[in-house]
C-alpha positions in Angstrom: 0.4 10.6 -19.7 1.2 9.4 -16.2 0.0 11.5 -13.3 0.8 11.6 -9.4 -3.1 11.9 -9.1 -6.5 10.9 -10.4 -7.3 13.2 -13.0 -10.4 15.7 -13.0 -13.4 14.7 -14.8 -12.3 18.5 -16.7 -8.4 17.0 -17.6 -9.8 13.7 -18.9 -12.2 15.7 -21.1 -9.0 17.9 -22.2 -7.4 15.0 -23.1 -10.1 13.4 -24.6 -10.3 17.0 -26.9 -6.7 17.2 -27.4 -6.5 13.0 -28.5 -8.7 13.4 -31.0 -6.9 14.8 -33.7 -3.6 12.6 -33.1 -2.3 9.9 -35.2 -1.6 6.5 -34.5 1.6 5.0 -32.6 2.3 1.9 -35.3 1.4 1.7 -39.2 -0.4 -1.1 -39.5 -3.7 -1.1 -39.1 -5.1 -4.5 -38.2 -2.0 -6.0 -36.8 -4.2 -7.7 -34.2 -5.8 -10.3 -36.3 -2.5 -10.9 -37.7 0.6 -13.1 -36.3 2.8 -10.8 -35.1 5.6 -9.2 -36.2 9.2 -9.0 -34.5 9.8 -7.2 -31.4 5.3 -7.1 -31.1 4.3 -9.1 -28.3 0.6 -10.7 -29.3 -1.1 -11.6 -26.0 -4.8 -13.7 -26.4 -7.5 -14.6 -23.6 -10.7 -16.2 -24.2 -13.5 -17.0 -21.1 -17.0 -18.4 -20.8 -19.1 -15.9 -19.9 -22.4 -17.0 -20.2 -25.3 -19.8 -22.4 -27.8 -19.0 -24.8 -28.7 -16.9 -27.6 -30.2 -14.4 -25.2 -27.0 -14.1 -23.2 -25.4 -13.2 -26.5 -27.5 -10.0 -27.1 -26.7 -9.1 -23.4 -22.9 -10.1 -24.4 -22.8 -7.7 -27.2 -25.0 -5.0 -25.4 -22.3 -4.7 -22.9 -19.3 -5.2 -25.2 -20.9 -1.6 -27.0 -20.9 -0.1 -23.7 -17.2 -0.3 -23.0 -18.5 -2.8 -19.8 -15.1 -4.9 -20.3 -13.5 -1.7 -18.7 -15.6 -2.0 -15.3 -13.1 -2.6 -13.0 -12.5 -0.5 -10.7 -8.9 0.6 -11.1 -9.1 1.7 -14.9 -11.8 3.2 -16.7 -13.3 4.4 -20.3 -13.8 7.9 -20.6 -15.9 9.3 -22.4 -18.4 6.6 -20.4 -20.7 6.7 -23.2 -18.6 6.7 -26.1 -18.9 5.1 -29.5 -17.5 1.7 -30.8 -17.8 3.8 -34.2 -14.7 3.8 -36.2 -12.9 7.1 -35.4 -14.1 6.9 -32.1 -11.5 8.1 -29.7 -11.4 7.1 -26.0 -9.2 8.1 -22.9 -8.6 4.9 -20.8 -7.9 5.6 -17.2 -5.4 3.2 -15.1 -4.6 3.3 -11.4 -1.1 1.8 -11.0 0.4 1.2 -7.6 1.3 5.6 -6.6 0.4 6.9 -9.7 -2.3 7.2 -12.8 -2.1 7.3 -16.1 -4.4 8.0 -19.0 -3.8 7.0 -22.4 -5.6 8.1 -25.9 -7.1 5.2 -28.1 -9.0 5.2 -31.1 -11.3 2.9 -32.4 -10.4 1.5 -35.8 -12.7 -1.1 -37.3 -15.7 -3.7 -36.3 -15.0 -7.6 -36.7 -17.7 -10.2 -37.2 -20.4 -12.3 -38.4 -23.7 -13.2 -37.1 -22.5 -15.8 -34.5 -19.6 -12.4 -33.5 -19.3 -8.9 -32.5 -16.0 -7.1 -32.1 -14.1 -4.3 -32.1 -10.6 -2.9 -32.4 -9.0 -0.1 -31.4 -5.6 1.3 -32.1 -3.0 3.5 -29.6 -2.4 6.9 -30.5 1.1 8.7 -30.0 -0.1 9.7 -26.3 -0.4 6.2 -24.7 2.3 4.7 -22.7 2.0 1.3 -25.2 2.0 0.8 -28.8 -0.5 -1.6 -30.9 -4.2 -2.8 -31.2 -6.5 -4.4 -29.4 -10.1 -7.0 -30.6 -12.9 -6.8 -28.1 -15.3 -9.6 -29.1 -18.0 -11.5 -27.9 -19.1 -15.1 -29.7 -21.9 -17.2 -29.4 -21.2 -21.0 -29.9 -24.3 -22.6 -31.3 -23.2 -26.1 -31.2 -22.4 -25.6 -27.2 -24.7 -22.5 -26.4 -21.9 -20.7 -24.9 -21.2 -17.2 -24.8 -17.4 -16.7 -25.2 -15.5 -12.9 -24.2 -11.9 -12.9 -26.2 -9.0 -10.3 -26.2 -6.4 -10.1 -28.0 -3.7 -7.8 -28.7 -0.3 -7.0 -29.7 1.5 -4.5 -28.6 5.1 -3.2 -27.7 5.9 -0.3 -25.0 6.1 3.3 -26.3 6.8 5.2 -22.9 10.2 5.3 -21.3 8.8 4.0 -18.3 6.5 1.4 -19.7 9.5 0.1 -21.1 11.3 0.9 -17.6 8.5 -1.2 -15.8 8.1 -3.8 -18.5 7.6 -6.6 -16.6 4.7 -4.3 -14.1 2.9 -3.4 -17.7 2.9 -7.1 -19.0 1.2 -8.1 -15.2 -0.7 -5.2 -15.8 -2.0 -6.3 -19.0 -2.6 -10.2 -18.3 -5.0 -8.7 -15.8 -6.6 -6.5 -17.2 -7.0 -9.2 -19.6 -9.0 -11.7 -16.5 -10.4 -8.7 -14.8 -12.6 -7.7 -18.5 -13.7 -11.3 -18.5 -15.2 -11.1 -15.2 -17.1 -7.7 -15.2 -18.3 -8.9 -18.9 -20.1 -11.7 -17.1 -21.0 -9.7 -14.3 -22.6 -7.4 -16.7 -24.6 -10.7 -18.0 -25.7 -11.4 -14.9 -27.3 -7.8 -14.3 -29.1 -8.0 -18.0 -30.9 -10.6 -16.2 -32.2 -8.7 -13.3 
């Protein structure tokens, strides 16, 4: 849904209500752990974000709270929502003269004890198609603390697909900008 204005705390609740009983935009469920397929562009960004075992709690602490999506111009609403499978969020995104907000719903949890992840999926009301991994690792031979995305999607929206090449910039950083408000938020755990 693109708007001329920031939505009301009221329309991203509507929205929120009305997302939840829509289906997916794709199939396949899991598609982002696999290579992808034709006409699917897979995008993938890993970043240090921190050292030590106890960073890693703080690491997946934030991941749960939806703190990759800190950023200023794009948001996670509801604010305290679920990484729950079935979960279904509103993410909020300031372009350059317009917003849009665009339903997502969280599919499945990936990891071990060394990772926590999750993944969710587009529904048939975002301006993209595909799935998305949020995950944080801890590497116990370096001590580092890693943040990783990766996705694969395709546009869905005549004007995502209009303004492809704005929606890939768009994406790449988001992609950066995640990275750095997940290590921000390690560096408040601290305080």
């Amino acid at each position: 849904m693109f708007l001329l204005t920031r939505p009301s705390v009221r329309d991203i609740d509507a929205f929120v209500a009305a997302s939840q009983a829509l289906p997916l935009s794709y199939g396949r469920v899991g598609m982002a752990r696999e290579p992808p397929m034709p006409g699917w562009t897979c995008d993938a960004y890993e970043a240090v974000i921190g050292a030590g075992e106890e960073a890693f709690g703080r690491a997946k602490r934030a991941l749960a709270a939806w703190r990759h999506f800190d950023l200023g111009w794009t948001g996670l609403f509801p604010r305290s929502a679920s990484i729950e499978p079935g979960s279904v969020v509103a993410v909020l995104v300031r372009h350059v003269g317009f917003w849009s907000l665009n339903g997502c719903r969280v599919l499945y949890g990936v990891g071990a004890e060394s990772e926590f992840a999750f993944a969710y999926g587009t529904l048939v009301n975002h301006a993209e198609c595909g799935e998305e991994i949020f995950a944080v690792r801890f590497d116990a031979v370096s001590g580092n603390v890693w943040y990783a995305v990766r996705a694969v999607s395709r546009p869905r929206a005549p004007l995502a697909r209009l303004g492809y090449p704005v929606v890939r910039r768009l994406q790449a950083r988001f992609r950066a900008d995640s990275a750095l408000a997940m290590k921000r938020a390690l560096t408040e755990g601290q305080r």
